[in-house]
C-alpha positions as CSV (number, residue, x, y, z in Angstrom):
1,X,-26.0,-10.7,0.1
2,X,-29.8,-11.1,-1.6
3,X,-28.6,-9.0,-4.4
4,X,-25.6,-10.9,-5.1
5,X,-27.9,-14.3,-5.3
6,X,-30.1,-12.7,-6.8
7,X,-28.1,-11.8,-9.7
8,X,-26.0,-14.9,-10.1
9,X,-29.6,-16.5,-10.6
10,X,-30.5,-13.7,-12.9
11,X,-27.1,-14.2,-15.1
12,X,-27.4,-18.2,-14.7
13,X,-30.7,-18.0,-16.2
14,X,-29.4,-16.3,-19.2
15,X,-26.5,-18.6,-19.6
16,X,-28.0,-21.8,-19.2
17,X,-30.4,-21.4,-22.1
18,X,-29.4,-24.6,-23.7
19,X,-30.1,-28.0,-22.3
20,X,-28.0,-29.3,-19.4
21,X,-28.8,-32.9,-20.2
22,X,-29.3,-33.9,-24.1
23,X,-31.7,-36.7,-23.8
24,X,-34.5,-38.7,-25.3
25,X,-36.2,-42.2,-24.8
26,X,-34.9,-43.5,-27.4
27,X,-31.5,-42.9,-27.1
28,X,-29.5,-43.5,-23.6
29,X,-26.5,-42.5,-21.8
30,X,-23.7,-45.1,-21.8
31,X,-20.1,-46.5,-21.9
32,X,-18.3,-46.0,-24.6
33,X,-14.2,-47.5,-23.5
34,X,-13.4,-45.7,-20.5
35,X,-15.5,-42.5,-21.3
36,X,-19.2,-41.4,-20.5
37,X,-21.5,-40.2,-23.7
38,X,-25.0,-39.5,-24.4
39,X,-27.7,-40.7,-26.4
40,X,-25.8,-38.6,-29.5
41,X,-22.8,-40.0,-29.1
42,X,-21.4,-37.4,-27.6
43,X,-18.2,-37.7,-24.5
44,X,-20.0,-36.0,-21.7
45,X,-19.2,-35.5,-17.8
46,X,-21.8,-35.6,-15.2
47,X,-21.4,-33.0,-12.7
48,X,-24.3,-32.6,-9.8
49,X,-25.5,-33.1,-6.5
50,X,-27.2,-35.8,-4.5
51,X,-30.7,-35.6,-2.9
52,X,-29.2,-36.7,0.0
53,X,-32.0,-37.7,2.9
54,X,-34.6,-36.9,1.2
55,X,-35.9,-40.4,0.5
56,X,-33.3,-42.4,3.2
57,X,-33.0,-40.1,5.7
58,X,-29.7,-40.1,7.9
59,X,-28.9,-38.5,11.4
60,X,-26.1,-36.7,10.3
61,X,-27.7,-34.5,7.8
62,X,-30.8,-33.3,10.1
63,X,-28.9,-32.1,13.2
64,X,-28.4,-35.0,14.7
65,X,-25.9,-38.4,15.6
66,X,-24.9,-41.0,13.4
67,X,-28.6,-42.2,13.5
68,X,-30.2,-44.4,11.0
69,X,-33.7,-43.8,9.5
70,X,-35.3,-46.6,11.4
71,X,-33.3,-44.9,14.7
72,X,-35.0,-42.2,13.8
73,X,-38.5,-43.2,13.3
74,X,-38.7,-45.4,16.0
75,X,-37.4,-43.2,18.8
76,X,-39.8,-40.6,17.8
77,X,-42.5,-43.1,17.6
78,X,-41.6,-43.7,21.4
79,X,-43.0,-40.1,21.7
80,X,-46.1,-39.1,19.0
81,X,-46.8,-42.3,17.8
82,X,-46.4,-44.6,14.6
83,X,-49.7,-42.6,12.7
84,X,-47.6,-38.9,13.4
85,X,-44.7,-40.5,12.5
86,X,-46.3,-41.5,8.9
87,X,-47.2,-38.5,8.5
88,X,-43.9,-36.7,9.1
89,X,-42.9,-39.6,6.6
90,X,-45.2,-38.4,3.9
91,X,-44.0,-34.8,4.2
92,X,-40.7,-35.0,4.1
93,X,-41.4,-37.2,0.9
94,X,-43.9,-34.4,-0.7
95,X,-41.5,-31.0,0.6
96,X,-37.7,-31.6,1.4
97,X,-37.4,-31.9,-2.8
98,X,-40.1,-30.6,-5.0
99,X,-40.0,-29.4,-8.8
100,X,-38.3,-26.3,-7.5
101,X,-35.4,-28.2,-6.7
102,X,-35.0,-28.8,-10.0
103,X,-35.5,-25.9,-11.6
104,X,-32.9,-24.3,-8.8
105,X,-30.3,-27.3,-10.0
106,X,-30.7,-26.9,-13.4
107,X,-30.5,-23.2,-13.1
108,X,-26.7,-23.5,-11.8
109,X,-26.2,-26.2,-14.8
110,X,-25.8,-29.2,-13.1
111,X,-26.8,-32.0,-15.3
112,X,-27.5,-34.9,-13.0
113,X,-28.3,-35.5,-9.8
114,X,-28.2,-39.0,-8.0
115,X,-31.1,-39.6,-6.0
116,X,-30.5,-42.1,-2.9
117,X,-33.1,-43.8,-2.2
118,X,-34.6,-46.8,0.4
119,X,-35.4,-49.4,-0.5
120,X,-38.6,-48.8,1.7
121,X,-40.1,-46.5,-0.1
122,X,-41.0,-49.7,-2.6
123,X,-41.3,-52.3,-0.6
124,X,-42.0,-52.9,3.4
125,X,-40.2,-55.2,4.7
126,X,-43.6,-56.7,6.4
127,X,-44.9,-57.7,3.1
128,X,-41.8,-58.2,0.9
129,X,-41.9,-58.5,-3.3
130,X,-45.1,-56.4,-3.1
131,X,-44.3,-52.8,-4.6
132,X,-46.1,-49.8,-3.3
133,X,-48.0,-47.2,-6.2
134,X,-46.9,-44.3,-3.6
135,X,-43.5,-45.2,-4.0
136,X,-43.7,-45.4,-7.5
137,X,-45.4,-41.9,-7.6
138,X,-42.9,-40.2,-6.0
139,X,-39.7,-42.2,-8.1
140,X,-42.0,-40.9,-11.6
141,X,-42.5,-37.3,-10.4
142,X,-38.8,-36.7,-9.3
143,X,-38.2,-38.1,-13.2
144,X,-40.3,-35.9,-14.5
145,X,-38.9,-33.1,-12.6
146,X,-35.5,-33.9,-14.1
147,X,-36.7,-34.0,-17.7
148,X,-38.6,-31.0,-17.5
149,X,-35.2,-29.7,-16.3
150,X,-33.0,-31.4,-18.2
151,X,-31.2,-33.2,-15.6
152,X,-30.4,-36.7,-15.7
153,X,-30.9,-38.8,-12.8
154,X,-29.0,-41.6,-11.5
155,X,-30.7,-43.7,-9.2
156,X,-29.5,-44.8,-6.2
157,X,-30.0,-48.1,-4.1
158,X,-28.6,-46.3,-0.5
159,X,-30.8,-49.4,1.1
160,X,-30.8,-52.6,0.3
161,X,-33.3,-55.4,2.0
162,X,-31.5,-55.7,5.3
163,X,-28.5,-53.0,4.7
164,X,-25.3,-53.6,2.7
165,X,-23.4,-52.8,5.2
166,X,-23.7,-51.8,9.0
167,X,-23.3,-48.4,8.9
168,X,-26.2,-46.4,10.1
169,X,-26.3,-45.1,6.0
170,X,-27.7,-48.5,5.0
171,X,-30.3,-48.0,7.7
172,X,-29.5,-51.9,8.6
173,X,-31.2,-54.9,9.9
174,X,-30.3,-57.3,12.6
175,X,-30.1,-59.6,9.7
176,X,-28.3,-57.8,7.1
177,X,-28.5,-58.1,2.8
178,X,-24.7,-60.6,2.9
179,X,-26.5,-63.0,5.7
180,X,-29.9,-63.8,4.0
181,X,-30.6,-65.3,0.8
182,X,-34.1,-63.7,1.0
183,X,-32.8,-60.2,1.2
184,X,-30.3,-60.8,-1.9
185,X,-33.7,-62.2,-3.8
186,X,-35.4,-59.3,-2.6
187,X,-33.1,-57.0,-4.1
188,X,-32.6,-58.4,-7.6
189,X,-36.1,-58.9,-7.9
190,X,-36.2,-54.9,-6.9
191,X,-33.7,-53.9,-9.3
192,X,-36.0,-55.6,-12.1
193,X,-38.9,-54.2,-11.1
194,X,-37.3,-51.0,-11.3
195,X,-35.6,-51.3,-14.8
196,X,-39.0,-52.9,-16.1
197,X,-40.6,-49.9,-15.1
198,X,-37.9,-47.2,-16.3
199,X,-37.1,-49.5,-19.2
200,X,-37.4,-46.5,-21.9
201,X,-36.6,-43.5,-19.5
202,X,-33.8,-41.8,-21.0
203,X,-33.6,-39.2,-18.5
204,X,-32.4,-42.0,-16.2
205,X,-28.2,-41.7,-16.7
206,X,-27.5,-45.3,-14.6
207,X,-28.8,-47.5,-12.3
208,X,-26.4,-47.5,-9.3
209,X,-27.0,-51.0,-7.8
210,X,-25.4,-50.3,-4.6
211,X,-24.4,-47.8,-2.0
212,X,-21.4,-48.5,-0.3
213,X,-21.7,-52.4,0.4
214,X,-19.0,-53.7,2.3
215,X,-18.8,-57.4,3.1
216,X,-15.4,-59.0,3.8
217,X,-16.0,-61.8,1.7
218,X,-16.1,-60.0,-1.9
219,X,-16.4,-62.8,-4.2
220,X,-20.9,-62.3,-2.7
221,X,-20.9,-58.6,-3.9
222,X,-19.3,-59.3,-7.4
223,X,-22.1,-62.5,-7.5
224,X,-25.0,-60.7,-6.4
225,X,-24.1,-57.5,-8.8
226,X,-24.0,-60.5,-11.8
227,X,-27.5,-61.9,-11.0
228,X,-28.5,-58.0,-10.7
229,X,-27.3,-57.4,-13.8
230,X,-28.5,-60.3,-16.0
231,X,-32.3,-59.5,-14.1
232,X,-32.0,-56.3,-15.2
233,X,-31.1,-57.0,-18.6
234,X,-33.9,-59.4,-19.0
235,X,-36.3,-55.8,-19.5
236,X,-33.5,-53.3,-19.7
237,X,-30.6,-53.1,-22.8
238,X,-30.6,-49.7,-22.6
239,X,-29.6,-48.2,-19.7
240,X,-25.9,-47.9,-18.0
241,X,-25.2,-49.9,-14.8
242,X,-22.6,-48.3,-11.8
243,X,-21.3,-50.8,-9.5
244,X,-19.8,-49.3,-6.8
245,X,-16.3,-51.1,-5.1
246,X,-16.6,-52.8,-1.9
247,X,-15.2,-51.3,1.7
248,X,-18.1,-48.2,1.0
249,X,-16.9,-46.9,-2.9
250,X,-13.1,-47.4,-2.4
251,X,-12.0,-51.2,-3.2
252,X,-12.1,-52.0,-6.7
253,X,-9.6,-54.6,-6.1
254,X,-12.6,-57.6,-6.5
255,X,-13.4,-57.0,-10.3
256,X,-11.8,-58.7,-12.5
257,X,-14.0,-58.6,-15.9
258,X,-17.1,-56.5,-16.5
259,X,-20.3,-58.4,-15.8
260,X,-21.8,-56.4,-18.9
261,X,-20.6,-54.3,-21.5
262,X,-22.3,-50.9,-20.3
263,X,-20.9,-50.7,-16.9
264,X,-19.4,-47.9,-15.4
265,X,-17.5,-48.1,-12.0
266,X,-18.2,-45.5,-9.2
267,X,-16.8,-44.4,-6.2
268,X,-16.8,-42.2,-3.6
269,X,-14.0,-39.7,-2.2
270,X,-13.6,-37.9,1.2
271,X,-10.7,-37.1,2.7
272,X,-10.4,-39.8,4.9
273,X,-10.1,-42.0,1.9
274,X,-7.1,-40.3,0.4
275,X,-5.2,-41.3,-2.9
276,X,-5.1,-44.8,-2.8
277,X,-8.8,-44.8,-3.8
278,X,-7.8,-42.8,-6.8
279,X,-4.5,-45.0,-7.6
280,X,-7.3,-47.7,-7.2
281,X,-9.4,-46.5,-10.1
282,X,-6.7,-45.7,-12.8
283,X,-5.9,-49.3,-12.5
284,X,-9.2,-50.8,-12.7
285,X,-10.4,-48.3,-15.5
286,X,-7.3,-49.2,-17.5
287,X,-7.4,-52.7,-17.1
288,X,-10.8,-53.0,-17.7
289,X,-11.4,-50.4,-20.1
290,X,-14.5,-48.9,-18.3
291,X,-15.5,-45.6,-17.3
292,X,-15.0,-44.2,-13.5
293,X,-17.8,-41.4,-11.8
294,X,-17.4,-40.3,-8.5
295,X,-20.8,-40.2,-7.1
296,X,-19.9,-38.8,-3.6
297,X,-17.6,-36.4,-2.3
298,X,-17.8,-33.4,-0.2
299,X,-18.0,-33.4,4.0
300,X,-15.0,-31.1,4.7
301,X,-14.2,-27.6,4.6
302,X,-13.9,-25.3,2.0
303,X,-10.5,-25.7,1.2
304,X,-10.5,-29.6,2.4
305,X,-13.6,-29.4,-0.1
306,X,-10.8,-27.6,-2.6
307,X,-9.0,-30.1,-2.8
308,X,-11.0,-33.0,-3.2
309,X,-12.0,-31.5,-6.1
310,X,-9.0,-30.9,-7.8
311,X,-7.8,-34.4,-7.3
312,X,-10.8,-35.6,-8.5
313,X,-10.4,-33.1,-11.7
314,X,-6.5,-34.3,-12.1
315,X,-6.1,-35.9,-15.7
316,X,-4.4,-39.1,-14.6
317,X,-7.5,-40.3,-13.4
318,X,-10.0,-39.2,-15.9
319,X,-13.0,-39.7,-13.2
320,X,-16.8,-38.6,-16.0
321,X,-17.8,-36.3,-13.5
322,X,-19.0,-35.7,-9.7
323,X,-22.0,-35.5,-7.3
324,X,-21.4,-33.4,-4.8
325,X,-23.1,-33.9,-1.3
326,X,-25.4,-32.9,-0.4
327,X,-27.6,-30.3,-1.8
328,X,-29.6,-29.6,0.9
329,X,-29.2,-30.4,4.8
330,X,-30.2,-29.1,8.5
331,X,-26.8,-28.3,9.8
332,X,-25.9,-29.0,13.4
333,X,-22.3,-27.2,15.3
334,X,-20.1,-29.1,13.6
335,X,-21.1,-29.7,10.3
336,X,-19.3,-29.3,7.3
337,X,-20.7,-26.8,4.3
338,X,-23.7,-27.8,1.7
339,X,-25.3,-26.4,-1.2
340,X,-28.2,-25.3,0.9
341,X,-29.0,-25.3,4.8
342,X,-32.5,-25.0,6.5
343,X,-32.6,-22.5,9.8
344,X,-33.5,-25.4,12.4
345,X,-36.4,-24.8,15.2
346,X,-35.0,-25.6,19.1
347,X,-37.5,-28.1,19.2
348,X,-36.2,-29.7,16.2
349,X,-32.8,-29.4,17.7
350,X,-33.8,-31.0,21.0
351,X,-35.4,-33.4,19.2
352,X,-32.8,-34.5,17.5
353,X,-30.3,-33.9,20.5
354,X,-32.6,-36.4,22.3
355,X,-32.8,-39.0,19.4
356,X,-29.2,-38.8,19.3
357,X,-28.2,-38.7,22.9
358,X,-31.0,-39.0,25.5
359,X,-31.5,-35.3,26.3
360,X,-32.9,-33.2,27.1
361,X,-36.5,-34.7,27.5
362,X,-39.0,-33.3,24.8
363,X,-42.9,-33.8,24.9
364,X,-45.4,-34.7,22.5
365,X,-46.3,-31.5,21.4
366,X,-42.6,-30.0,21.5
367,X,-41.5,-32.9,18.8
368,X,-44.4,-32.0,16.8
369,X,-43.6,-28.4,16.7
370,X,-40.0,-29.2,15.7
371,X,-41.3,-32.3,13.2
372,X,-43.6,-28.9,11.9
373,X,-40.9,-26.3,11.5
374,X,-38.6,-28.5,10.0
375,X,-40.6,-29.3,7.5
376,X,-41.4,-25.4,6.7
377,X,-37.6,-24.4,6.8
378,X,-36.1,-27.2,4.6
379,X,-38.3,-26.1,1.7
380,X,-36.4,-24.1,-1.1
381,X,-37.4,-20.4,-0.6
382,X,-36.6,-20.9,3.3
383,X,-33.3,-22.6,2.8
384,X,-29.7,-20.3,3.0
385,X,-27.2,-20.4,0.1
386,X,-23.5,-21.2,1.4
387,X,-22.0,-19.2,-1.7
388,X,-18.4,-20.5,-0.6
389,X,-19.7,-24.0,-1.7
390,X,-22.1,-22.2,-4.4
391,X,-18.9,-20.7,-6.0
392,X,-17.2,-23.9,-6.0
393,X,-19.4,-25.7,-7.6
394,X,-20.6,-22.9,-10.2
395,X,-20.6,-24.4,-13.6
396,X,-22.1,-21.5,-15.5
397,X,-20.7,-20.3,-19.1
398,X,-21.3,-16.8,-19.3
399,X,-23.0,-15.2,-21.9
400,X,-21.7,-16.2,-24.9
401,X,-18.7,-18.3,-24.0
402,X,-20.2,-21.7,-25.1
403,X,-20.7,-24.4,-22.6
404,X,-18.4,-27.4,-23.1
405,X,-19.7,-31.0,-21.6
406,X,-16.2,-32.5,-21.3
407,X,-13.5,-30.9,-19.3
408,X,-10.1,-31.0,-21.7
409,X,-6.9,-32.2,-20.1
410,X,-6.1,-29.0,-18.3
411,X,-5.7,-28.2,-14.8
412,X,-5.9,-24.5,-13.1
413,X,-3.6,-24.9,-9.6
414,X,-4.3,-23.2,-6.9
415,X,-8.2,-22.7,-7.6
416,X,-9.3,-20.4,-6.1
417,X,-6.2,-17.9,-5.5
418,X,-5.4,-14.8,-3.9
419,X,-1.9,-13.5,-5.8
420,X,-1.4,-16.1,-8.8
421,X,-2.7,-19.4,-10.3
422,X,-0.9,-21.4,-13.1
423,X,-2.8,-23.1,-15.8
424,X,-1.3,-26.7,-16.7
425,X,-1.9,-28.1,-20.3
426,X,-1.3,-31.9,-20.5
427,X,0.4,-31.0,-23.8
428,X,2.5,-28.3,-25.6
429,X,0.6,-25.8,-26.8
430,X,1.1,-24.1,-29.9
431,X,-0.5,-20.7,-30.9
432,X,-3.7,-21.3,-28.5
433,X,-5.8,-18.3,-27.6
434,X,-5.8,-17.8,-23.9
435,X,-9.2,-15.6,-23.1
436,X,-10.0,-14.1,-19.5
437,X,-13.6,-13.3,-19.3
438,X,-15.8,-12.0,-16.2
439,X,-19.0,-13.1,-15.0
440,X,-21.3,-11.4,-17.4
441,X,-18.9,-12.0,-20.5
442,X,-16.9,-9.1,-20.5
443,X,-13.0,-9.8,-21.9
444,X,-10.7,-9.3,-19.4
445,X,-7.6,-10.0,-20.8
446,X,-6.7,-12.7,-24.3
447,X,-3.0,-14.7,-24.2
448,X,-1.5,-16.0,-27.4
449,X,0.2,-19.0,-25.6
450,X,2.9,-21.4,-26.7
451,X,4.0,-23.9,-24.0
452,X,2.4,-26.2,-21.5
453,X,2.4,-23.6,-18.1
454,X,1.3,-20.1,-17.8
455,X,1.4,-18.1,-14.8
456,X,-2.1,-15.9,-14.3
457,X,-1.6,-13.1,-11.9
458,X,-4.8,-11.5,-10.0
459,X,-3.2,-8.0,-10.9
460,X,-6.3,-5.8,-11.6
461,X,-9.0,-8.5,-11.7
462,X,-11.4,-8.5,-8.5
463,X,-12.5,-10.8,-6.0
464,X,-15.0,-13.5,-7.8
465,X,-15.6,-15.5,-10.6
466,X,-13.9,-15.7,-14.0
467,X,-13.5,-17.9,-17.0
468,X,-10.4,-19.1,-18.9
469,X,-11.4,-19.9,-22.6
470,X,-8.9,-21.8,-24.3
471,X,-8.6,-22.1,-28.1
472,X,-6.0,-24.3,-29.7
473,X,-4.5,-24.0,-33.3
474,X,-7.2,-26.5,-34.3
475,X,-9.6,-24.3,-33.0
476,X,-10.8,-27.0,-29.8
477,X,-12.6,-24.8,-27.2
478,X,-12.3,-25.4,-23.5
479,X,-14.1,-23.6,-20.6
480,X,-12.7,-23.1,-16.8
481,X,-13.8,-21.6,-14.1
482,X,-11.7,-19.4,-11.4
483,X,-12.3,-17.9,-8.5
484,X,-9.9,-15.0,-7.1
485,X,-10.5,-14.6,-2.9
């Protein structure tokens, strides 16, 4: 299995020569009618991962319950202490995402990934408007990290002052952001702060305002993303805003207008959400001419995690691109597949079992040794590759076949397949060049095609991954990836 890693690395590395993100700071990502493009006016799509509980951390993804980071921190304070605690703090901030993230991300040509963040790490609540230089630190080196990569970055508000919403996500207050005037000042005046820092950052794709609010009353999430917006734009033109729908990424039903003309709207699909969501979007892109992203999905299996995907790929909704999550996570029994999963310690596990749940009873020194190893195992080089999800989400050109940024109106159904797949042009084709290439390049098999379905059968090919190239009469070139099981 190390060999096989090892040379998808090897043959990613070659591939993915060219930049994955086309950026500079004086030219910005942005809406352009209901597509995304880059600072060179080009239509892009922005297909990544999140950083998911690395800076907001969330039961869930460490082993444990549906916990909340200040669950978390204050139940093992209970234990070691508020100083150990801090310092657990610090090095999950300095070692569950480092440079080599980034280097590992870009090296399986992702071009963005969206980085949730709390609130937090800029501001404690204790002493509120007041911006921390540690939290700053860490924000500029993960930007750095991306543009030494070439990954763009969306940053993400996953905790607002208070919580947006009273899932244990938004790590939320007793008071929460709808219910206090303060905490909606709090996080306008963030969201400048922010923008007047990152103000020429072209690395930065968007500015996503909020993660998953959810109030009942609506016509407060659509105000408070206005005042947002014009703060932001009082020391920011340049940089694209997402504004996610209420009832956590699915309702879009409360905008009625944009509240500025770069906007793009995001949401988020899991299964339990289902098609309405996506009958949701068409509308609201359409009617307001505006781009849609879908900046979570994931948290199934790997054929649940299928077909997510392929939804989310279908034409009809023309959706600029996903982040999948998470990258990285400490998996517990019943967990659904990641990018990447740490090995966890029993005494991280009982740890977490007894955040969670009560018991069993762990000591001092058994929390510490499982605050210790987790730590060691979530770093990159002692993290396992799922390859199911790996070869999922594999974005790769081979050598040669030339890396397109937006995915053409053509859909590849089943994907992956065992017998037989059929390729679905939203058009008639005429005279277009169908080419099946392996891997490491090597021509499989070329179609001339004239029609809008064709039938691929697995025949001779082997199990793993292939790419159609497609090449109309006016000589457009698309790029898709298969997988045969």
């Amino acid at each position: 299995m190390k060999k096989i890693i090892l040379l998808l690395f090897f043959i990613t590395s070659i591939s993915n020569s060219e930049a994955q993100a086309i950026w500079n700071n004086t030219s910005f990502v942005h809406r352009n009618n209901q597509q995304i493009f880059n600072g060179q006016n080009n239509a892009i799509t922005l297909d990544g991962v999140n950083l998911g509980s690395w800076l907001l951390w969330e039961g869930l993804m460490w082993s444990g319950g549906t916990l909340s980071e200040k669950d978390i921190t204050t139940k093992m304070e209970t234990i070691i202490g508020p100083a150990a605690v801090n310092a657990f703090r610090d090095s999950v901030y300095k070692n569950y995402i480092t440079r080599a993230d980034l280097k590992r991300i870009s090296e399986q040509c992702f071009n963005v990934v969206r980085i949730p963040f709390n609130h937090t790490i800029l501001e404690d609540d204790s002493n509120p408007l007041v911006y921390k230089a540690s939290g700053w630190k860490i924000l500029d080196s993960a930007l750095k990290w991306c543009e030494d990569y070439n990954v763009y970055a969306v940053l993400d508000l996953h905790s607002a002052p208070g919580g947006q919403s009273t899932l244990f996500t938004a790590d939320p207050d007793s008071v929460n952001l709808w219910q206090s005037t303060s905490n909606k000042n709090r996080t306008i005046q963030l969201w400048k702060a922010i923008a007047n820092r990152y103000q020429n950052r072209g690395i930065i794709a968007a500015y996503d305002l909020l993660n998953e609010p959810n109030i009942w009353w609506w016509p407060d999430l659509v105000n408070l993303y206005d005042s947002i917006t014009t703060n932001i734009r009082t020391v920011d033109n340049n940089h694209m805003i997402m504004l996610e729908g209420n009832n956590y990424a699915t309702d879009f039903t409360p905008f009625s207008s944009l509240p500025d003309p770069n906007v793009c709207f995001q949401f988020h699909y899991y299964t339990l959400f289902g098609i309405p969501v996506m009958n949701n979007l068409v509308s609201v892109g359409n009617t307001l001419n505006a781009p849609v992203w879908c900046g979570e999905w994931g948290e199934a299996n790997i054929a649940g995690l299928q077909n997510q995907l392929d939804t989310i790929r279908k034409p009809v909704y023309n959706v600029s691109g996903t982040a999948f999550w998470t990258w990285k996570t400490s998996p517990n029994p019943f967990s659904n597949p990641h990018y990447l999963y740490a090995t966890n310690h029993p005494d991280w596990n009982n740890t977490m079992l007894w955040a969670t749940y009560g018991s069993p009873i762990v000591t001092a020194s058994q929390m510490q040794s499982g605050i210790d190893n987790f730590i060691i195992n979530m770093k990159l080089q002692n993290c396992t590759t799922d390859t199911a999800v790996a070869n999922l989400l594999y974005l790769c050109a081979p050598t040669g076949i030339q890396h397109t940024e937006k995915i053409s109106n053509i859909t590849i159904s089943p994907n992956p397949f065992s017998s037989q797949t059929i390729i679905t042009f939203g058009e008639e084709q005429r005279n277009t060049s169908i080419k099946i290439v392996d891997i490491l390049g090597e021509e499989i098999k070329t179609i001339n095609f004239t029609g809008r379905q064709l039938v691929i059968e697995k025949a001779e090919m082997k199990a793993g991954i292939y790419f159609v190239q497609t090449t109309d009469e006016k000589k457009n070139v698309t790029n898709k990836k298969i997988i045969i099981q």
